[in-house]
N, C-alpha and C positions, 0 to 999 in steps of 0.2 A: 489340210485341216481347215483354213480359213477363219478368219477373222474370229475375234472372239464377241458373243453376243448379251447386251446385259438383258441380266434377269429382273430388271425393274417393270412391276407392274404400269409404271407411268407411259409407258411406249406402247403396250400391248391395245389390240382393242376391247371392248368393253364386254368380258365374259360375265353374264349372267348365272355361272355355276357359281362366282366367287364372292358374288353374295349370297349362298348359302352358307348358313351357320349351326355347326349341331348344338351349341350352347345350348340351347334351348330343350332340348331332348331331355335331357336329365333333370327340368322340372316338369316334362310332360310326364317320364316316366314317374314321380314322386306322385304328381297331384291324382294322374292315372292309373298310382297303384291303390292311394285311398278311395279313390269311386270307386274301383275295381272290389275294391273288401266290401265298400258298403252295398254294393251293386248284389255280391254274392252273400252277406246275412239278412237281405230284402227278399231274395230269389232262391234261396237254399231251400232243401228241404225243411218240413216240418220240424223234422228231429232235431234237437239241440245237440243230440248227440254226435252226428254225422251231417253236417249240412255240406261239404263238400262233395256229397255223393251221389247227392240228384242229377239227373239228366242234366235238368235247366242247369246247375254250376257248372257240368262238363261245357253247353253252348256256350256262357257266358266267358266260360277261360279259352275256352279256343279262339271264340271271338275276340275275346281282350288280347291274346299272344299275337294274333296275327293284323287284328284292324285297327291295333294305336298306333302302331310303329306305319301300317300305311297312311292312316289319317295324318300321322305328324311329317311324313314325306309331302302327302298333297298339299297341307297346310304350307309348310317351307317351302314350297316350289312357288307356290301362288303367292307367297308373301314377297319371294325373292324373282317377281316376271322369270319363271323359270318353266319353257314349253316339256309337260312332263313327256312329251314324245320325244322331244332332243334328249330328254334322261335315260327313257329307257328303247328306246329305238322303233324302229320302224322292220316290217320283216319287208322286203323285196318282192316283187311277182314274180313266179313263177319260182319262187323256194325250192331247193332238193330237199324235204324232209327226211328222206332216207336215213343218211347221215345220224342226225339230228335226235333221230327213235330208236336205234342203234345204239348210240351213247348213253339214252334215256335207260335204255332193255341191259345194257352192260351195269350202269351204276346201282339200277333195283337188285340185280341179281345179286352184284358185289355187297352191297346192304345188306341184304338179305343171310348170304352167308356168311359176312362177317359177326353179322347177332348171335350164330353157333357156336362162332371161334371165340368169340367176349364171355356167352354164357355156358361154353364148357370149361374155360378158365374162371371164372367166377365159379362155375360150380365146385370144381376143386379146390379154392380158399373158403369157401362157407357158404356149403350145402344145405344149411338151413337155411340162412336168407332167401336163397336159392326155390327151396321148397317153399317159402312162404310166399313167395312171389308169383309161383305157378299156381298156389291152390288159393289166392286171396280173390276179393272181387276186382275186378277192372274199375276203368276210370266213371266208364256208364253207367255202373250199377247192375252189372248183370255177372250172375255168379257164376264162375267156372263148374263145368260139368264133377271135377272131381273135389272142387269144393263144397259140392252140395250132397256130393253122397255123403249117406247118415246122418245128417243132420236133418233136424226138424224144425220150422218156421212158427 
């Protein structure tokens, strides 16, 4: 077994990951969720009705889901001398990708089929929902083929 070793930070050497701090996350997300609204009744569509429906809100939420939470990693890393490469790695020469597209090609698929298995249970607890969900507009604003039969614009 051997010797027992303490766990005091005092002996260790000096990890740069251990001054990162997520404290701080949870007012980037507060302050980043009010630009984020004002951001989208600046950039919504015209309609006061629907400004969530424009194109531009689809970029602006995509953008906002995926580039605050990067921006508040690069922020944190650079505040805390933190090499964002030692975070997130380095690939090797001469990589076997095979593997790798294999895992990728298994988990899409798995995805994919499990959306069947969720929304034909879903559909057997509430088939409207269900139906309203297939014949409503998408997130872009472009109306499903069988939501626009008979209807007039």
């Amino acid at each position: 077994m051997g010797p027992e070793r303490s766990h005091d930070a005092g002996d260790a050497p000096d990890n740069p990951f251990r001054r990162l701090r997520s404290r701080t996350l949870i007012p980037w997300v507060i302050v980043g969720g009010m630009g984020f609204g004002l951001v989208l009744a600046f950039a919504g569509s015209p309609s006061a009705m629907d400004p969530l429906d424009s194109p531009i809100a689809a970029l602006i939420s995509g953008l906002a889901l995926y580039g605050l939470p990067w921006a508040w990693i690069v922020w944190a890393c650079r505040r805390a001398d933190v090499d964002l490469g030692r975070l997130i790695g380095r690939v090797p020469a001469g990589y076997n990708w095979l593997p790798a597209v294999g895992l990728l090609a298994t988990t899409v698929m798995f995805s994919f089929g499990w959306s069947f298995v969720t929304g034909y249970g879903l559909s057997q607890l509430a088939p409207e929902f269900v139906e309203s969900l297939l014949t409503s507009e998408d997130a872009v604003g472009i109306r499903s083929p069988s939501a626009s039969c008979g209807r007039s614009s």
